[in-house]
Chimera marker file (.cmm) of the C-alpha trace (Angstrom):
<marker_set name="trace">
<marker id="1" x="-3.729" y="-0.229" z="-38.310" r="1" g="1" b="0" radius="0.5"/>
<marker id="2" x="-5.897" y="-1.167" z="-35.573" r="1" g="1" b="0" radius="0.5"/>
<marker id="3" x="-3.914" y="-4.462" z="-34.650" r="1" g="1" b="0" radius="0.5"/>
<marker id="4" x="-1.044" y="-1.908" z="-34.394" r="1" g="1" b="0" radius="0.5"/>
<marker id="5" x="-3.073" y="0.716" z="-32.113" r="1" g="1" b="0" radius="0.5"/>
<marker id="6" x="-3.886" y="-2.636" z="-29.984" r="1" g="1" b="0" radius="0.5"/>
<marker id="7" x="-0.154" y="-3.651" z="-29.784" r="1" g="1" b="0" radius="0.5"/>
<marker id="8" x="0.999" y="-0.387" z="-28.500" r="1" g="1" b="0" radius="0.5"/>
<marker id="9" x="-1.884" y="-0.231" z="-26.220" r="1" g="1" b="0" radius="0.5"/>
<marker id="10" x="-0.784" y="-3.802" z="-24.723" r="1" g="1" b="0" radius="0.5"/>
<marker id="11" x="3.104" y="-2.451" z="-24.351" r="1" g="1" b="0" radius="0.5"/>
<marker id="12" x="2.030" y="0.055" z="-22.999" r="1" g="1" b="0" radius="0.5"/>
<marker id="13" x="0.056" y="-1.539" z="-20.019" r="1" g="1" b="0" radius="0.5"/>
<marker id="14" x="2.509" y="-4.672" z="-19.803" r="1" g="1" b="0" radius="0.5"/>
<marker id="15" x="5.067" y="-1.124" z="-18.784" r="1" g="1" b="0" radius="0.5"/>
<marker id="16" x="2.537" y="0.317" z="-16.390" r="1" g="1" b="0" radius="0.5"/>
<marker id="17" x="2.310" y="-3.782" z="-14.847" r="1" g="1" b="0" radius="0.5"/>
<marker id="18" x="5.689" y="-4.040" z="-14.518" r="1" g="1" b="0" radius="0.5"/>
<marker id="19" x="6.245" y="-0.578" z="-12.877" r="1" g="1" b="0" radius="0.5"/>
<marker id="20" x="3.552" y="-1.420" z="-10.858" r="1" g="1" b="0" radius="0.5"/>
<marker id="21" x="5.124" y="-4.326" z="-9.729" r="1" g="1" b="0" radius="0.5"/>
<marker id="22" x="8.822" y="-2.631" z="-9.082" r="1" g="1" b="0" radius="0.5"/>
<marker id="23" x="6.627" y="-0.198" z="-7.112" r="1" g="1" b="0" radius="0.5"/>
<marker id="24" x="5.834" y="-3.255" z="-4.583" r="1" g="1" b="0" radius="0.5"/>
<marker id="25" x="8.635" y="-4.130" z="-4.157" r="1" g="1" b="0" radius="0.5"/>
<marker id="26" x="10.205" y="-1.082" z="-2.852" r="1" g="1" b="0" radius="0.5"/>
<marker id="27" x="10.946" y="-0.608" z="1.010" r="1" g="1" b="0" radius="0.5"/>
<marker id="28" x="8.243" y="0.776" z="3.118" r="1" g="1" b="0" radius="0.5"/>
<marker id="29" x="9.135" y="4.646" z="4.020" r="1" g="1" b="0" radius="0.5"/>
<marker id="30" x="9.323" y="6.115" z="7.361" r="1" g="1" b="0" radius="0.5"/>
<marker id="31" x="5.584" y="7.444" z="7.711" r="1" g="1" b="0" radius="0.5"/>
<marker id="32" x="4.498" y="4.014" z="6.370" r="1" g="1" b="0" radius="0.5"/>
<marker id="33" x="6.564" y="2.114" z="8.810" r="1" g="1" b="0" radius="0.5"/>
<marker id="34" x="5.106" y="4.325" z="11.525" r="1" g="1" b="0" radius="0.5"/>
<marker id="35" x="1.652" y="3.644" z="10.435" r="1" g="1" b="0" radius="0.5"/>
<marker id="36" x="1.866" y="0.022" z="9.862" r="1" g="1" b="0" radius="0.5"/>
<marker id="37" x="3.821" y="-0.286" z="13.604" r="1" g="1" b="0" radius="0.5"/>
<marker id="38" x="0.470" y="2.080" z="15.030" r="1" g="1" b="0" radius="0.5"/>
<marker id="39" x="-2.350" y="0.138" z="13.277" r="1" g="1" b="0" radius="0.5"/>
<marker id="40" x="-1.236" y="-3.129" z="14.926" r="1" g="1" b="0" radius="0.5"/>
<marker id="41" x="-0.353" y="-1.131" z="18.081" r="1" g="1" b="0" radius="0.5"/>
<marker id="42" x="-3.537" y="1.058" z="18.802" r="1" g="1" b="0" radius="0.5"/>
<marker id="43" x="-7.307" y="0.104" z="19.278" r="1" g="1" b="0" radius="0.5"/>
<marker id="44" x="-9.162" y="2.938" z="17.573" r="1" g="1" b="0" radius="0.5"/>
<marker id="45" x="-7.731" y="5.094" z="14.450" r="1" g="1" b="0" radius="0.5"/>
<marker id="46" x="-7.687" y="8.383" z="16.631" r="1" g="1" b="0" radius="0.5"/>
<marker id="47" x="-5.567" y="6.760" z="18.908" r="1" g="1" b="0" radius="0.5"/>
<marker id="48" x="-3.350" y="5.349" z="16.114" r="1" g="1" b="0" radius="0.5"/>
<marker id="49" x="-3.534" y="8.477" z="13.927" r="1" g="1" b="0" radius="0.5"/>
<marker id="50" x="-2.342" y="10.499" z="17.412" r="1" g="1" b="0" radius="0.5"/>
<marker id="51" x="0.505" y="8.201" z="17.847" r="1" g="1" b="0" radius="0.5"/>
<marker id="52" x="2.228" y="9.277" z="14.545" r="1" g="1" b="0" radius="0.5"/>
<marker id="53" x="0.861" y="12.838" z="14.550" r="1" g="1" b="0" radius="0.5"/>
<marker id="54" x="-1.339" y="12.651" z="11.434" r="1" g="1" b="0" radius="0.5"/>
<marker id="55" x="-5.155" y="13.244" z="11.268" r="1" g="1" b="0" radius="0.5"/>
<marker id="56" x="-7.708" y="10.581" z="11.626" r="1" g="1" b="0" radius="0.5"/>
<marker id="57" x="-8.164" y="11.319" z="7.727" r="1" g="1" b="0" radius="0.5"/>
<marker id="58" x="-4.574" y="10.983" z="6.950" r="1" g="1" b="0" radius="0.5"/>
<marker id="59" x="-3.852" y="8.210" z="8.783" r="1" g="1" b="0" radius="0.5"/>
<marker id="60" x="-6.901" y="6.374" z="6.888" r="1" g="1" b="0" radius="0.5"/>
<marker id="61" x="-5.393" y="7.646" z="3.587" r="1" g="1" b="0" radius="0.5"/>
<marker id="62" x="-2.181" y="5.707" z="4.398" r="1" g="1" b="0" radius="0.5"/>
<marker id="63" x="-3.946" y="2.666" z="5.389" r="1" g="1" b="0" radius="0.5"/>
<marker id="64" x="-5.894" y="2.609" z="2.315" r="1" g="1" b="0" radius="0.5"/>
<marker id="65" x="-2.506" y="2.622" z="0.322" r="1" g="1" b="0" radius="0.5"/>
<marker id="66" x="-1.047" y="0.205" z="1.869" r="1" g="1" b="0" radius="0.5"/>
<marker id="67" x="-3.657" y="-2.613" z="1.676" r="1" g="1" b="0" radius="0.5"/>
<marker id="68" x="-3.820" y="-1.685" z="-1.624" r="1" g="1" b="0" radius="0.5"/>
<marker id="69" x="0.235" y="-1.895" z="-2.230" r="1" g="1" b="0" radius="0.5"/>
<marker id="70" x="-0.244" y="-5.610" z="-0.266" r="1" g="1" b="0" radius="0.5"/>
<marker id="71" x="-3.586" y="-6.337" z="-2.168" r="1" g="1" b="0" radius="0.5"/>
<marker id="72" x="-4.729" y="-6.579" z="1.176" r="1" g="1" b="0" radius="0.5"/>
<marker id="73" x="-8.917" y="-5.946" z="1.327" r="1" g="1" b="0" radius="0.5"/>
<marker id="74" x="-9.082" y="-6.041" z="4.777" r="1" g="1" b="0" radius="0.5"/>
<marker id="75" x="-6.693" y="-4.485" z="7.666" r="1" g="1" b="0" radius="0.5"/>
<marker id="76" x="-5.891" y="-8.244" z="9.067" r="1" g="1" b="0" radius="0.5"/>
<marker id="77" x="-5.124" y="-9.492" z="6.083" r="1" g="1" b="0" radius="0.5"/>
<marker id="78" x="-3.116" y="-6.261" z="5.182" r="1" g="1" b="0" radius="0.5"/>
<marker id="79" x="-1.303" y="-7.422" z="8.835" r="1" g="1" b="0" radius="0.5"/>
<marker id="80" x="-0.293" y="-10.621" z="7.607" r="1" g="1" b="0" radius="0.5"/>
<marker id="81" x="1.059" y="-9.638" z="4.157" r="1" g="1" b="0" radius="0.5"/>
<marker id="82" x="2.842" y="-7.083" z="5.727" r="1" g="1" b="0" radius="0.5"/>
<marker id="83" x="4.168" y="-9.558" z="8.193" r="1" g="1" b="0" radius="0.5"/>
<marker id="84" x="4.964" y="-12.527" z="5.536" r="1" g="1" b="0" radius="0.5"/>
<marker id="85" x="7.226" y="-9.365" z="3.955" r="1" g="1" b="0" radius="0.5"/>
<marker id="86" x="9.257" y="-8.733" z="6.844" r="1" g="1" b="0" radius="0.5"/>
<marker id="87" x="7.504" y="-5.288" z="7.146" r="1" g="1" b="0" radius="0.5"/>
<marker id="88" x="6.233" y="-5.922" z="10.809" r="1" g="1" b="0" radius="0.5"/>
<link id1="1" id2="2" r="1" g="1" b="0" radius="0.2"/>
<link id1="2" id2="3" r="1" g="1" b="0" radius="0.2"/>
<link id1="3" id2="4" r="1" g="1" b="0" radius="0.2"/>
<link id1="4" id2="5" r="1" g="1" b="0" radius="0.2"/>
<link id1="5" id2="6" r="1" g="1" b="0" radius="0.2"/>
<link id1="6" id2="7" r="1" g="1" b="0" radius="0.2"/>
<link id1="7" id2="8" r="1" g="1" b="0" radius="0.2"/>
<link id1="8" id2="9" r="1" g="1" b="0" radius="0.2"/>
<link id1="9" id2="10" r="1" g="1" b="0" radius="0.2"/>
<link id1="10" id2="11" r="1" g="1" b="0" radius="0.2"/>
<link id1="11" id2="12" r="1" g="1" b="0" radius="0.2"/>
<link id1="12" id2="13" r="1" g="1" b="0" radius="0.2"/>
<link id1="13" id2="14" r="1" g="1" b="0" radius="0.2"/>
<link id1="14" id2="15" r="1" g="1" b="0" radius="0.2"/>
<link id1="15" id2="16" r="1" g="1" b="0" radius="0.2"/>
<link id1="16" id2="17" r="1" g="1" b="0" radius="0.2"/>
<link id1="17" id2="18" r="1" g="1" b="0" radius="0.2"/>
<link id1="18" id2="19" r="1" g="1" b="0" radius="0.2"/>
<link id1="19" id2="20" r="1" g="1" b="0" radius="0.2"/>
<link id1="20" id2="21" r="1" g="1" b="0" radius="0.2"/>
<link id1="21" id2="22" r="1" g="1" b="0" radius="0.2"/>
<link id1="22" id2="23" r="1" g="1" b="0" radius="0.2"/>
<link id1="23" id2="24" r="1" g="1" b="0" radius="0.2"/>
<link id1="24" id2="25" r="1" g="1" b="0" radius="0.2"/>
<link id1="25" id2="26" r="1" g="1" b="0" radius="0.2"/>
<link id1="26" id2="27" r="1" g="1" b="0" radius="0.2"/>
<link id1="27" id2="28" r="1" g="1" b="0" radius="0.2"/>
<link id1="28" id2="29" r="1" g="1" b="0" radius="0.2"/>
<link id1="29" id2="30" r="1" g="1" b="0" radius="0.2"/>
<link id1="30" id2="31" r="1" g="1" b="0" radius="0.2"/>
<link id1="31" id2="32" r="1" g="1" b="0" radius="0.2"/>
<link id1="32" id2="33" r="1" g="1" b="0" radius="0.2"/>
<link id1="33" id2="34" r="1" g="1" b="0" radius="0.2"/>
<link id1="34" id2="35" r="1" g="1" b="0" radius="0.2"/>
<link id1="35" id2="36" r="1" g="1" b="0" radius="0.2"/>
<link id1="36" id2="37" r="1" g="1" b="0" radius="0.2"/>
<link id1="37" id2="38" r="1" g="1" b="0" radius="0.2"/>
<link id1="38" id2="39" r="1" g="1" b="0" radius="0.2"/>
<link id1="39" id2="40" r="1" g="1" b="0" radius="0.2"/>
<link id1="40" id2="41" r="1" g="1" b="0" radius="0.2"/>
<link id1="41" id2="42" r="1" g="1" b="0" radius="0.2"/>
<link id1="42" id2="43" r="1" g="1" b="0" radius="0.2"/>
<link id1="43" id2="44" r="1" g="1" b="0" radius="0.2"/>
<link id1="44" id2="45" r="1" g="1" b="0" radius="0.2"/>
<link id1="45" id2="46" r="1" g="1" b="0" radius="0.2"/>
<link id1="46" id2="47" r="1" g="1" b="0" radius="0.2"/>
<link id1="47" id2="48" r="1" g="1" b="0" radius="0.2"/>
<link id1="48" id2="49" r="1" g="1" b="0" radius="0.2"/>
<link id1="49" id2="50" r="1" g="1" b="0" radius="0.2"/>
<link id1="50" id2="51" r="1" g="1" b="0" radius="0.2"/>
<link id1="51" id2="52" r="1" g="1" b="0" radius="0.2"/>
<link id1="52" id2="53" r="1" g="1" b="0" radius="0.2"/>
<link id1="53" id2="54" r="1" g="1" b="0" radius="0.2"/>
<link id1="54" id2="55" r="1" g="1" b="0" radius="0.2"/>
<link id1="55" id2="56" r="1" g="1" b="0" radius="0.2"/>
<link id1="56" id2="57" r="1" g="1" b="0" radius="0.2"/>
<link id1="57" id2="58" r="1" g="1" b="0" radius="0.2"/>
<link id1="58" id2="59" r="1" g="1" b="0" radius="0.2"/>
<link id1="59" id2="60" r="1" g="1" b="0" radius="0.2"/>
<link id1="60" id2="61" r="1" g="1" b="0" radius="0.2"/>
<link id1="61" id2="62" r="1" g="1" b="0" radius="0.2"/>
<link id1="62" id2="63" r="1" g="1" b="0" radius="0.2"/>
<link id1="63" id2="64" r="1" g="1" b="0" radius="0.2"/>
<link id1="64" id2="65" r="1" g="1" b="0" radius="0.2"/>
<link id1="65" id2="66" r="1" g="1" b="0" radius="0.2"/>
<link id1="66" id2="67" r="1" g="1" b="0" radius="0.2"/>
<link id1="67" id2="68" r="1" g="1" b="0" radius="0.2"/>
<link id1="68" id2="69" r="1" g="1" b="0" radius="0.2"/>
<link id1="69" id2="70" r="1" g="1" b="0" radius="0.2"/>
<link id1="70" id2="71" r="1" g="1" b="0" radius="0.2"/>
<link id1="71" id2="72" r="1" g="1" b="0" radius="0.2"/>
<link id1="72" id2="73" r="1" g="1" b="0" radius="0.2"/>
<link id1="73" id2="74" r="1" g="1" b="0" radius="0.2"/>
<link id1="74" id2="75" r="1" g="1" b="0" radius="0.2"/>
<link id1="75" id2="76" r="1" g="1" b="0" radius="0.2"/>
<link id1="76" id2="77" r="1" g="1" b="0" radius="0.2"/>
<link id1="77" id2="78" r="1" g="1" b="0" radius="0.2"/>
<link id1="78" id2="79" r="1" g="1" b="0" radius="0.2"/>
<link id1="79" id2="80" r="1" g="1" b="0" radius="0.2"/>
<link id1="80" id2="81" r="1" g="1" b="0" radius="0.2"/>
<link id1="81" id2="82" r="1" g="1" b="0" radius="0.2"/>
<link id1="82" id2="83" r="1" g="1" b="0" radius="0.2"/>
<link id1="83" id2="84" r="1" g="1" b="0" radius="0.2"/>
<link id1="84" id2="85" r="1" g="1" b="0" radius="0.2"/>
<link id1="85" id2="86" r="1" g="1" b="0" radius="0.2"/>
<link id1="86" id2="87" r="1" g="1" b="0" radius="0.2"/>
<link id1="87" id2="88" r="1" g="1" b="0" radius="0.2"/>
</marker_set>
């Protein structure tokens, strides 16, 4: 019974690592496109954040997503995957 509980458990997260996965390799949307083109354009996040008409907050929020979608941990590296996927 508890070989079977750890079976199902194991199914279960092989699912959530393959949606996972699909999810990475879906296209970028618009407001992630916008953000990506701004963090490599702008010096400061205010002035990035401005140039897509989100909050500083906001436009942090995003960032954090996508270095985490690239399994980026820092914003250069986050660059370069992004580049290496045809995103930039």
């Amino acid at each position: 019974m508890i070989q079977q509980a750890r079976a199902e458990r194991l199914t279960t997260w092989d699912g959530w690592q393959d949606l996972s996965a699909q999810a990475d390799d879906l296209p970028l949307s618009p407001i992630e496109q916008h953000i990506l083109r701004a963090l490599t354009c702008h010096d400061t996040d205010e002035a990035a954040a401005r140039s897509v008409n989100v909050s500083v907050r906001k436009f942090r929020a995003h960032i954090a997503g996508l270095m985490a979608r690239l399994g980026a941990s820092t914003r250069l590296q986050a660059a370069l995957r992004a580049k290496e996927r045809g995103w930039l």
